[in-house]
N, C-alpha and C positions, 0 to 999 in steps of 0.2 A: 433456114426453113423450119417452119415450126412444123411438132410430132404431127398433127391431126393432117397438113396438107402433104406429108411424106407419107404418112397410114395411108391416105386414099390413091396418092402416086403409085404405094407399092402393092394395094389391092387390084391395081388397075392391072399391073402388067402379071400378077396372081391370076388373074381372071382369064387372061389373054394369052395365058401361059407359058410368058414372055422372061427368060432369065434375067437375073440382077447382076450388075457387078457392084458391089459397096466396099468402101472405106471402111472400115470397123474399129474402134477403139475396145479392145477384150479389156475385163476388169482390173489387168495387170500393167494396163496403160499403153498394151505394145499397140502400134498400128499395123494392122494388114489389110491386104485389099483378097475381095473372094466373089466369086459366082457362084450366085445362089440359085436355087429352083423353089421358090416360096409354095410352101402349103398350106401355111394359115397363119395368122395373125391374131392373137389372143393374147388379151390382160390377164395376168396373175389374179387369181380368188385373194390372198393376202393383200398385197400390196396396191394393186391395180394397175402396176405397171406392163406397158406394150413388150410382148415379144413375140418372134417372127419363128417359125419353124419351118426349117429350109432343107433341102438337098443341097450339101456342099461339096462341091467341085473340086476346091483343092482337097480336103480330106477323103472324098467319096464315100461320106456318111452322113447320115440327118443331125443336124444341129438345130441350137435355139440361141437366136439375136437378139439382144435386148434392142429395142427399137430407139432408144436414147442411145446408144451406142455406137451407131450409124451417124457418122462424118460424111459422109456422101454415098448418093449412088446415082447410078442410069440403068434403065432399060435399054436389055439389045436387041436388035433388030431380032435376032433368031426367033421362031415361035415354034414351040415345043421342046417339053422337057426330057432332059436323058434317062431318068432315073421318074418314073413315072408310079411306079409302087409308092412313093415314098410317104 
């Protein structure tokens, strides 16, 4: 799936305020899988690359995704987030 039609899948369910669950590959090449509660989506001023700024589930703290990084995701049914501050 290319960046720009997964940006818009993952703004959709942002909007909808619909949890993620994604694949992750972190920079250290592990894979993990996490539910996320996306807050926004914004390209770095340097580089211009996509990252995702989320409420994370398994840590229960606000993290940043690089949006390359993301091996898969879905949207789940649930609508609303746990951690609504975030």
């Amino acid at each position: 799936m290319s960046l720009k039609r997964r940006k818009t899948l993952l703004d959709n369910a942002a909007t909808a305020l619909r949890p993620v669950e994604i694949t992750y590959a972190k920079p250290d090449g592990e894979i993990e899988t996490r539910i996320i509660e996306i807050d926004e989506i914004r390209a770095n001023k340097k580089t211009g690359a996509l990252y995702i700024r989320a409420y994370c589930r398994l840590r229960n703290d606000v993290r940043n995704f690089s949006l390359s990084g993301i091996l898969s995701h879905r949207t789940l049914r649930t609508v609303g987030y746990q951690a609504l501050e975030v």
